[in-house]
C-alpha positions as CSV (number, residue, x, y, z in Angstrom):
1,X,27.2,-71.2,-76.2
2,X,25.2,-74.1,-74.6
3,X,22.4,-74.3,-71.9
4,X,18.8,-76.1,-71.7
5,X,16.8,-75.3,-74.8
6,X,13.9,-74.4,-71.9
7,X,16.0,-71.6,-70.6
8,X,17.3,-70.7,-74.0
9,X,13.6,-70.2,-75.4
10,X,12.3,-68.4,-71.9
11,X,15.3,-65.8,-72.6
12,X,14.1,-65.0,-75.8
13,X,10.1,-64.9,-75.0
14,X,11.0,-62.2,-72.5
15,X,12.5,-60.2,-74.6
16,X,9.5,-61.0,-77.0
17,X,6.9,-60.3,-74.3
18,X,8.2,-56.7,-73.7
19,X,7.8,-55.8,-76.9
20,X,4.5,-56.5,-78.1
21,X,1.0,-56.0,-76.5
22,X,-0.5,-59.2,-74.1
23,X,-3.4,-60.4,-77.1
24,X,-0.4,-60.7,-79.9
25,X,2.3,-62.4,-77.6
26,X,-0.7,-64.9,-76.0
27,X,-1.5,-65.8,-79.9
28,X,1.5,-66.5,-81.7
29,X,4.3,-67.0,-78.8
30,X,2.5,-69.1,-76.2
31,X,1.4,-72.2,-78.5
32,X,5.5,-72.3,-79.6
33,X,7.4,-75.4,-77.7
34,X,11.3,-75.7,-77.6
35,X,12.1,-79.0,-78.3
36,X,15.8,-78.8,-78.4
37,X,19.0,-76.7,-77.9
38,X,22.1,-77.8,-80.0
39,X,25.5,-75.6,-79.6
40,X,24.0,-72.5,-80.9
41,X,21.0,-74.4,-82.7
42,X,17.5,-73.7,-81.1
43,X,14.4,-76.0,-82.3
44,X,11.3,-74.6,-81.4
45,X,7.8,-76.6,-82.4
46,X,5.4,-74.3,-84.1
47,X,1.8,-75.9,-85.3
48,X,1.8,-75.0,-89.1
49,X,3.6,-73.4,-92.1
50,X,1.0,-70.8,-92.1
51,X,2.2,-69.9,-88.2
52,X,5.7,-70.2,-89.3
53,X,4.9,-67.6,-92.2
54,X,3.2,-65.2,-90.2
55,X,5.9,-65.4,-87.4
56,X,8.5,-64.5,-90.4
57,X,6.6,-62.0,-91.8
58,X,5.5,-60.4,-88.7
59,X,7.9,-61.1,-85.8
60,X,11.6,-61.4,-87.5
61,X,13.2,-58.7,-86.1
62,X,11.9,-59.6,-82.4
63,X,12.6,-63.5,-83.1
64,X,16.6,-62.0,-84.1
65,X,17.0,-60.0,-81.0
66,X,15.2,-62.3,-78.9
67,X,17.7,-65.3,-80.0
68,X,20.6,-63.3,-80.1
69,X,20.0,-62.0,-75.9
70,X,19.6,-66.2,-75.8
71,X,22.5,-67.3,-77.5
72,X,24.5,-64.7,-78.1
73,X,25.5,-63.7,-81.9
74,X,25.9,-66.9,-83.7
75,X,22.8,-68.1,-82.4
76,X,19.9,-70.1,-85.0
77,X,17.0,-70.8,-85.2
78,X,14.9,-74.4,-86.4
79,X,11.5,-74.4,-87.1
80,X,9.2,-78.1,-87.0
81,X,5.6,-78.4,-87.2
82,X,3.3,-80.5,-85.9
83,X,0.3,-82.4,-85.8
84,X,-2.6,-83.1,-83.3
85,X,-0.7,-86.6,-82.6
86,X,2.5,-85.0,-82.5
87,X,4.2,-86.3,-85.7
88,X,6.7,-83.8,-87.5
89,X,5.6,-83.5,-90.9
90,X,8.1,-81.0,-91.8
91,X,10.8,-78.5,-90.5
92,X,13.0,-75.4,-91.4
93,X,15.9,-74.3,-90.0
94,X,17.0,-70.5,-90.6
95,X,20.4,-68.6,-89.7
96,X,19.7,-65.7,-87.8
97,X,20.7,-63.0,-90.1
98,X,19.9,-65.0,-92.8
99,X,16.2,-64.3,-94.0
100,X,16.3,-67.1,-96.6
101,X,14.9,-70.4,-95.3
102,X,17.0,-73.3,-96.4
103,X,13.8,-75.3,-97.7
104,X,14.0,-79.2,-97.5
105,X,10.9,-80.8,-95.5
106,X,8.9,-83.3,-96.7
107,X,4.9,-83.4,-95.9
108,X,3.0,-87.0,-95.2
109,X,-0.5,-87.0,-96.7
110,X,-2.8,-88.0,-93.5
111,X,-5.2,-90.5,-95.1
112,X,-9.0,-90.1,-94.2
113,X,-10.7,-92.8,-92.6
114,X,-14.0,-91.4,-93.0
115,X,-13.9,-92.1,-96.7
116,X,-17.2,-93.6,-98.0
117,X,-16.4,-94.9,-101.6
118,X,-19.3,-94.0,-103.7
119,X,-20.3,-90.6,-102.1
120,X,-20.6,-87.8,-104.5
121,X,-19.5,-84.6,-103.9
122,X,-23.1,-82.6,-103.8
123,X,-23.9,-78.8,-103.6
124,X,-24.5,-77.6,-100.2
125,X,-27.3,-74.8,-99.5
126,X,-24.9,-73.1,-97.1
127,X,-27.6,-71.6,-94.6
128,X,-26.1,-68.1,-94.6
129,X,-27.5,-64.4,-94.4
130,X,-26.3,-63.2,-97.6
131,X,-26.4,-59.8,-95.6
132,X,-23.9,-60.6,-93.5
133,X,-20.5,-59.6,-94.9
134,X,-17.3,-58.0,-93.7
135,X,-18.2,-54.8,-96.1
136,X,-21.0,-54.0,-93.2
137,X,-19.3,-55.3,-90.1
138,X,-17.9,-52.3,-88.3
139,X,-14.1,-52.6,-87.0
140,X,-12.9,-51.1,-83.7
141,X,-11.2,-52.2,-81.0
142,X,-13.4,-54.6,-79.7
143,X,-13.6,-56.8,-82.8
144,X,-9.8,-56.0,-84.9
145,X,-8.6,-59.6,-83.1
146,X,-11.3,-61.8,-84.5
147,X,-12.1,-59.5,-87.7
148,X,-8.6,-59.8,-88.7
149,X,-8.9,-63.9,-88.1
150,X,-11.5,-63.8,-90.2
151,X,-9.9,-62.2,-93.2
152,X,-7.0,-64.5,-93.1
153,X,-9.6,-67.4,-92.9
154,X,-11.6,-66.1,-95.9
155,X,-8.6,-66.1,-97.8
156,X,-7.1,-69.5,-96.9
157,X,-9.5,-72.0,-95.4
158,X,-8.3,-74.7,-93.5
159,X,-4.8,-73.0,-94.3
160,X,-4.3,-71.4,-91.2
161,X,-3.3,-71.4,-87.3
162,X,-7.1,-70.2,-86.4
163,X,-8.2,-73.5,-86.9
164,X,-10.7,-73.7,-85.0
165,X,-11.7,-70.5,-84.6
166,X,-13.9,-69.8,-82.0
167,X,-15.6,-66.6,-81.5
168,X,-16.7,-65.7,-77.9
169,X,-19.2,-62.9,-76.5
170,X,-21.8,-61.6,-74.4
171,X,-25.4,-61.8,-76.4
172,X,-25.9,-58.7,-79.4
173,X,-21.5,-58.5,-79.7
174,X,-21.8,-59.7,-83.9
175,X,-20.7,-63.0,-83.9
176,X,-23.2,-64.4,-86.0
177,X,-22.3,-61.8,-88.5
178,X,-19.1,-62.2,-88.4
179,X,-19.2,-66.1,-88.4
180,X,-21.6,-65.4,-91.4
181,X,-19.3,-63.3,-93.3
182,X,-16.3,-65.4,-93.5
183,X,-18.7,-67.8,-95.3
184,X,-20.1,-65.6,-97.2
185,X,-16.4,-64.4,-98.1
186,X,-15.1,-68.2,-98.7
187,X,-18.1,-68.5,-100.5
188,X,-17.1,-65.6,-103.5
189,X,-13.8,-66.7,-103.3
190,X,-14.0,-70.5,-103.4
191,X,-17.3,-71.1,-105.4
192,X,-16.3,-75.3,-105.4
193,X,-16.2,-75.4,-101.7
194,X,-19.0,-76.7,-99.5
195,X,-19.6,-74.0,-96.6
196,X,-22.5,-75.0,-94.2
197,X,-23.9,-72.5,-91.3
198,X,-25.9,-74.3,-89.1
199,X,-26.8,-73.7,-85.0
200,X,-26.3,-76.2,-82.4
201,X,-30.2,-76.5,-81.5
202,X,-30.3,-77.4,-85.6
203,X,-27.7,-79.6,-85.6
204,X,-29.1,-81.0,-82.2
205,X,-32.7,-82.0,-83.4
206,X,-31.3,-82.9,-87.0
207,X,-29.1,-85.9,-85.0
208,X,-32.3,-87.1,-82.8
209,X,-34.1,-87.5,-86.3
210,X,-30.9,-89.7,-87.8
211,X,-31.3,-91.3,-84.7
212,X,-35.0,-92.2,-84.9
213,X,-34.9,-92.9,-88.5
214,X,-31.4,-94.9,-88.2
215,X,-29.4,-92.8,-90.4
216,X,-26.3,-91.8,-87.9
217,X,-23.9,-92.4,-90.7
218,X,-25.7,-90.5,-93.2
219,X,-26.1,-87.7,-90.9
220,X,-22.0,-87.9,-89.6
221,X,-21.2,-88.8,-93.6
222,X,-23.1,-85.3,-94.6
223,X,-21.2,-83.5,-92.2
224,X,-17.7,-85.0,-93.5
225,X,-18.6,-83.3,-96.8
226,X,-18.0,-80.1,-95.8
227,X,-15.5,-77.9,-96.3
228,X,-16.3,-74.7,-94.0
229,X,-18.4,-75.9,-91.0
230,X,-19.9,-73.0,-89.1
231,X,-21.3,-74.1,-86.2
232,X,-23.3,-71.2,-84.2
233,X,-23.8,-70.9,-80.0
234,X,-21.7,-74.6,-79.4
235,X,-22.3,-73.7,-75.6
236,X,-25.5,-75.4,-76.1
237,X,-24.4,-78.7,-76.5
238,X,-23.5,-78.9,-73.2
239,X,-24.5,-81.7,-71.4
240,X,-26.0,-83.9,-74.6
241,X,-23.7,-86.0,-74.2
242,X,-24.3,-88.5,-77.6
243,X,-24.4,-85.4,-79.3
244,X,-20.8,-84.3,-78.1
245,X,-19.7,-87.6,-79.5
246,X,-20.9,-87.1,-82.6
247,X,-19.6,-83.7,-82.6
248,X,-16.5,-84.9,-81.7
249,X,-16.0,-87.5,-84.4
250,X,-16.6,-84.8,-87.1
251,X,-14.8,-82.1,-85.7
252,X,-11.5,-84.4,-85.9
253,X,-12.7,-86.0,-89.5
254,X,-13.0,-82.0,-90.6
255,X,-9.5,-80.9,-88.3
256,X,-7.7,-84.1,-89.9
257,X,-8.7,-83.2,-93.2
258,X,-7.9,-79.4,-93.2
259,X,-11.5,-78.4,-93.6
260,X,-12.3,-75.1,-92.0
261,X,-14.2,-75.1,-88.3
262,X,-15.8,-72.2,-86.7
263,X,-17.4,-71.7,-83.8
264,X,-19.4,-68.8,-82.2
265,X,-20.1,-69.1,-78.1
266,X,-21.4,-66.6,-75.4
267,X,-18.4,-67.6,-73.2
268,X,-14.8,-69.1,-73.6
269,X,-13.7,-72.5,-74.3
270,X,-12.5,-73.1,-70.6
271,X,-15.8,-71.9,-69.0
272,X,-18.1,-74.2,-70.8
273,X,-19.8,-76.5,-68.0
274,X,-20.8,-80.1,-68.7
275,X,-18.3,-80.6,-72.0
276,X,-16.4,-83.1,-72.5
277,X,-12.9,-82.2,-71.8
278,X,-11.6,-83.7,-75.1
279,X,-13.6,-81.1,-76.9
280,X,-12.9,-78.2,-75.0
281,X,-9.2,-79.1,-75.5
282,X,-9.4,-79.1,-79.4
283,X,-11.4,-76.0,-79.4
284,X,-8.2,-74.5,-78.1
285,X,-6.3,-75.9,-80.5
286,X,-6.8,-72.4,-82.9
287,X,-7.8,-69.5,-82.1
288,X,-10.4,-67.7,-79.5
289,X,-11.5,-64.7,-79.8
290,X,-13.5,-62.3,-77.3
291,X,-15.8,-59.4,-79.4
292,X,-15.6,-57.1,-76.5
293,X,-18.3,-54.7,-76.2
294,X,-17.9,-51.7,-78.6
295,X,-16.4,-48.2,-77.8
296,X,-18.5,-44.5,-78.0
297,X,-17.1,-44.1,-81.7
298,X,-17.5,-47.8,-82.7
299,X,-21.1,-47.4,-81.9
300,X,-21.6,-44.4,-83.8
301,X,-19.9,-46.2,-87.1
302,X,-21.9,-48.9,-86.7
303,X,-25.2,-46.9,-86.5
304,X,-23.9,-44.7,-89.1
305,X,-23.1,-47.4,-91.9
306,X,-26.6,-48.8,-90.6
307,X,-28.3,-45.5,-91.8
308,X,-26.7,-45.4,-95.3
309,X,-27.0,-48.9,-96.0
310,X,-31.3,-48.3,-95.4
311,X,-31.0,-44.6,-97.1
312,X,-31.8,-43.0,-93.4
313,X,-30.7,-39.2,-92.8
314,X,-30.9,-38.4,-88.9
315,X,-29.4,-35.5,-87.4
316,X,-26.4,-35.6,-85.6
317,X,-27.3,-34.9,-81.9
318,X,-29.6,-37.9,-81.9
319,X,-27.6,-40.4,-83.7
320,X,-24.8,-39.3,-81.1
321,X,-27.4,-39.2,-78.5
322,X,-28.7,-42.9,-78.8
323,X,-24.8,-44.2,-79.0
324,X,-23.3,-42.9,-76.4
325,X,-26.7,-44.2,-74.4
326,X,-27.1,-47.8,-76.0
327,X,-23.8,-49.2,-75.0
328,X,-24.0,-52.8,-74.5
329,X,-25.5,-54.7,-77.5
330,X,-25.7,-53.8,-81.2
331,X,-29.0,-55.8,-81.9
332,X,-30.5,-52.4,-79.4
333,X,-28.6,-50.0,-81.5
334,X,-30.1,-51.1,-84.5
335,X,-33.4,-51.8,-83.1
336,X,-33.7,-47.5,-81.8
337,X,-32.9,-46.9,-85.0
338,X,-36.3,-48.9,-86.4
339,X,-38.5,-47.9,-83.4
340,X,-37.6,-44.6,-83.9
341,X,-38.3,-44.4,-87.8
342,X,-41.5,-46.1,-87.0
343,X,-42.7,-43.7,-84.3
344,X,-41.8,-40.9,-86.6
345,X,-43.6,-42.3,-89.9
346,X,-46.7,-43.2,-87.9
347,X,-47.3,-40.5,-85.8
348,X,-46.1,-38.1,-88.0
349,X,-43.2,-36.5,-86.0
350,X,-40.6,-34.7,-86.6
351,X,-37.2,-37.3,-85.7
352,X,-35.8,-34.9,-82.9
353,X,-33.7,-35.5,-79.7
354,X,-37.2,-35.5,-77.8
355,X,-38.1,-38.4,-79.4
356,X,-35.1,-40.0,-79.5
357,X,-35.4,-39.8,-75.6
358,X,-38.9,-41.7,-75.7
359,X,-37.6,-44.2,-77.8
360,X,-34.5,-45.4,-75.9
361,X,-36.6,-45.2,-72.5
362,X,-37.6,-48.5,-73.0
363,X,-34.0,-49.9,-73.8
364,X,-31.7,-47.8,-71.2
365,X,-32.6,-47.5,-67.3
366,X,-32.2,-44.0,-65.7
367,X,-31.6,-41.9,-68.8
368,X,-33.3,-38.8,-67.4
369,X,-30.2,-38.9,-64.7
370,X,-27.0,-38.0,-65.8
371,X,-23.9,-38.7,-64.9
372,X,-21.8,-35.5,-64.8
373,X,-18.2,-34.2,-64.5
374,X,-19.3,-33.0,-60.9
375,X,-20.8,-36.5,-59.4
376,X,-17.4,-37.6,-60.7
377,X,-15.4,-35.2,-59.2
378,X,-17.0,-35.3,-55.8
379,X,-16.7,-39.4,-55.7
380,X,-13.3,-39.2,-56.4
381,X,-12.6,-36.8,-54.0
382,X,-14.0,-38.6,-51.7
383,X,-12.3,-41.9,-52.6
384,X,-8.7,-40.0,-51.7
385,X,-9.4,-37.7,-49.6
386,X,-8.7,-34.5,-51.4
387,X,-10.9,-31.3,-51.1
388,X,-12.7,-31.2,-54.7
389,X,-11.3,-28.0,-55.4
390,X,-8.1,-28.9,-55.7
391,X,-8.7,-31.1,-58.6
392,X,-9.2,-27.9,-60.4
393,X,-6.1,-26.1,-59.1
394,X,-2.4,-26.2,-60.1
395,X,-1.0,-28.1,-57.0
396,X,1.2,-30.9,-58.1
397,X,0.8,-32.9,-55.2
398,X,1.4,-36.4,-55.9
399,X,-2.4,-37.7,-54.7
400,X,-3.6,-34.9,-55.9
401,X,-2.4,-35.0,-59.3
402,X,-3.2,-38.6,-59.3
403,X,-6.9,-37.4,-58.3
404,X,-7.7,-35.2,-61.2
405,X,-6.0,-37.5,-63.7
406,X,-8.7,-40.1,-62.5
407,X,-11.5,-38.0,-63.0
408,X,-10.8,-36.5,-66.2
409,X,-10.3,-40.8,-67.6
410,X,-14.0,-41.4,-66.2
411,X,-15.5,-38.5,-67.2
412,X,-14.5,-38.9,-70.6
413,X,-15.4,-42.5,-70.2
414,X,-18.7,-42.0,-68.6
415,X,-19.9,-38.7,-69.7
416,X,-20.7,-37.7,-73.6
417,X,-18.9,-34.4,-72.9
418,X,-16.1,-33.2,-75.3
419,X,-12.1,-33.0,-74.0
420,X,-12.6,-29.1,-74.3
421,X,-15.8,-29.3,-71.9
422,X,-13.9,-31.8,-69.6
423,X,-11.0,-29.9,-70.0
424,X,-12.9,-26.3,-68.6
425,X,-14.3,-28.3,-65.3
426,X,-10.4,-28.5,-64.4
427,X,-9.5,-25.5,-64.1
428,X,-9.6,-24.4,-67.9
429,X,-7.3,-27.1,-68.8
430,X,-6.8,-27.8,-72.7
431,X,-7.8,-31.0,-74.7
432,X,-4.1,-32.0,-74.8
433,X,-4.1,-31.9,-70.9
434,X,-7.0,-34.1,-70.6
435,X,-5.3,-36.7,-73.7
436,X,-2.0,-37.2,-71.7
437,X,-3.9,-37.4,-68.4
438,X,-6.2,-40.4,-69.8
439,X,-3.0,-42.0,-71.5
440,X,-1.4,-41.7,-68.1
441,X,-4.0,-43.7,-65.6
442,X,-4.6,-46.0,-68.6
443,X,-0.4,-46.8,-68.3
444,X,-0.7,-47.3,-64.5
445,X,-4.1,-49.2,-65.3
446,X,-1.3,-51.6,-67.2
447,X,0.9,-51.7,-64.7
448,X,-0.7,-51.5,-61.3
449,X,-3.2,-54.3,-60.5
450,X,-4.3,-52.6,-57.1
451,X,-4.7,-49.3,-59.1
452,X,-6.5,-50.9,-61.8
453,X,-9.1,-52.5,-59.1
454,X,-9.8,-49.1,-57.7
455,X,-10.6,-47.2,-61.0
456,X,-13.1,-50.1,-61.3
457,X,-14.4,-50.2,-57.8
458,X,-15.1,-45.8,-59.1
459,X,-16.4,-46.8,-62.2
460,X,-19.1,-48.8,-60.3
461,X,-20.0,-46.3,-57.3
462,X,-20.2,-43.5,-60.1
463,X,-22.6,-46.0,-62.1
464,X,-24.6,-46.1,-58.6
465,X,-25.0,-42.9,-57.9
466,X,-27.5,-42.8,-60.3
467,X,-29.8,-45.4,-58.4
């Protein structure tokens, strides 16, 4: 069976993209070129043996199917990497029900140009918070992408597809730590390797003294050295532009040479203003990751495992009590957690929920409203058009239905009450009731853009009700 190797490739990425979530399909399916379709023979371009690995190890049975709806049962499959200049430098071709590669690719050496004979190799004070390690930094949702990065990273450097990996997030999100710990990891791992952490304001003022002093090629030649470069908020070197050449020059000295980048930003690679566009396009060359901010029970972890780690006992209402209020930066939730300690040693009180209350008051507007099942209820109403009491009732009217689904989803979103508690404001409806219900907008969330905007649009007028 014979058709264009574009049309070949798009038949099986359908099938692909039905079958696994958006993040996992946009990482290891979207950077994959076909390149060529002969008979039943599909070449596809992947950039690495370590993406080709994970693809085998992780995608095989979709990658069968997905070439077998594309060329039928006889269909295979051929496998090349590639290179930033686009130079094969080795391939594998696999029969589809065969799960043995036939093995046969060579591998050209890239020689270094950055070479300066008579360097030694010197040990690097690698700049990082020994503190910072993936033992202490909290997984959830938010973070599993770029975590998970991390770890494969720490265990192969340079080795990977995440190469660059760049880390993106609003301000408090843990991407210093986590930056931090895959050093620290490569560091117990690979005690020969140079690791160096190092911000961009750092790396800025340490090239306008190499300039003043005229040592450029020392300071670019110290740089080459490394093996792991960490390079923390790169947003900043916006705009400098002799800084962004130098940058540039390393980063592809380091890329070219396998070493290990990574990058932490407060915003993605495609909304950084005044870069050059050369270096925004090889910072999408790996991997970014977004740290979203964290869930209700992420929080509470991460407050938790703060409170072991420094021996601190509190009760459960207030460690509850300051997550579900300190929702959008971790460096707050950590900081309530000393205030409070220090009110309570000084003024000798008792740590309670009252002065819990007193101590986030400085951190969270309008804590002494709350936002309740009812104010939901009543907006939600009112968004559809629906007398409030029927949200309680057992009318299966379409809108209706759809209604009460809504506002059990924000109120367990918005509120710190249990499912049971939610659950009674419905009509005495179970737990179980208000599970599927949440699991059901959250599907049409997926599916329905227009239904998506107005949960948001009731998100933000329940938010303002409190104003």
């Amino acid at each position: 069976m014979r058709e264009d190797f574009t049309t070949a490739w798009n038949a099986c990425t359908e099938y692909i993209k039905s079958n696994i979530n958006p993040q996992s399909f946009k990482t290891w399916f979207e950077p994959i070129k076909a390149v060529k379709l002969d008979g039943n023979v599909l070449t596809i371009q992947v950039p690495n043996k370590f993406f080709y690995e994970w693809l085998e190890e992780n995608y095989i049975d979709l990658l069968k199917n997905g070439l077998k709806i594309a060329l039928g049962e006889n269909g295979r499959l051929e496998y090349q990497f590639m290179m930033e200049n686009h130079r094969e430098v080795g391939k594998m071709s696999k029969e589809k029900n065969d799960d043995n590669f036939q093995k046969g690719f060579s591998t050209d050496e890239i020689k270094n140009p950055f070479v300066i004979p008579g360097i030694k190799r010197v040990k690097f004070n690698p700049q990082l918070n020994k503190n910072y390690t993936f033992e202490n930094y909290i997984e959830g949702d938010c973070n599993r992408l770029a975590r998970s990065a991390g770890k494969a990273i720490a265990d192969n450097p340079g080795g990977t597809a995440f190469n660059p990996l760049v880390i993106y997030g609003d301000v408090g999100l843990g991407k210093t730590h986590l930056a931090q710990a895959i050093g620290n990891e490569v560091l117990r791992k690979f005690e020969k390797k140079n690791i160096l952490y190092v911000s961009t304001e750092k790396f800025t003022n340490q090239l306008i003294q190499s300039i003043k002093s005229n040592a450029v090629s020392d300071f670019v030649n110290f740089y080459q050295l490394i093996d792991v470069l960490i390079v923390d908020d790169i947003q900043f070197l916006a705009g400098k532009t002799k800084t962004q050449e130098i940058f540039f020059n390393i980063f592809n000295h380091l890329h070219q040479s396998g070493k290990q980048i990574i990058l932490t930003s407060d915003r993605a690679p495609k909304d950084m203003e005044s870069m050059e566009d050369r270096l925004i396009s090889r910072f999408k060359w790996g991997l970014t990751a977004d740290l979203q901010i964290p869930d209700y029970e992420t929080r509470l972890a991460i407050l938790e495992a703060k409170m072991n780690k420094e021996g601190i006992d509190l009760p459960g209402d207030v460690t509850e009590f300051i997550s579900f209020n300190i929702k959008n930066n971790i460096r707050e939730l950590e900081g309530v957690l000393i205030q409070l300690i220090a009110q309570a040693s000084l003024n000798q009180r008792k740590i309670d929920l009252m002065l819990a209350k007193e101590v986030i008051q400085s951190f969270v507007n309008q804590l002494n409203k709350e936002i309740t099942v009812e104010n939901i209820k009543q907006l939600v109403a009112e968004h559809f058009q629906v007398p409030i009491e029927k949200l309680g009732g057992k009318t299966r009217k379409r809108s209706i239905v759809i209604a009460r689904q809504l506002s059990m989803y924000l109120a367990k979103n918005l509120t710190n009450k249990s499912l049971k508690n939610i659950g009674n404001n419905f009509g005495g409806r179970d737990h179980s009731t208000v599970i599927y219900s949440c699991k059901a907008v959250q599907d049409l969330m997926d599916t329905d853009i227009i239904f998506k905007d107005t949960v948001a649009e009731l998100e933000k007028k329940v938010q303002l009700s409190l104003s």
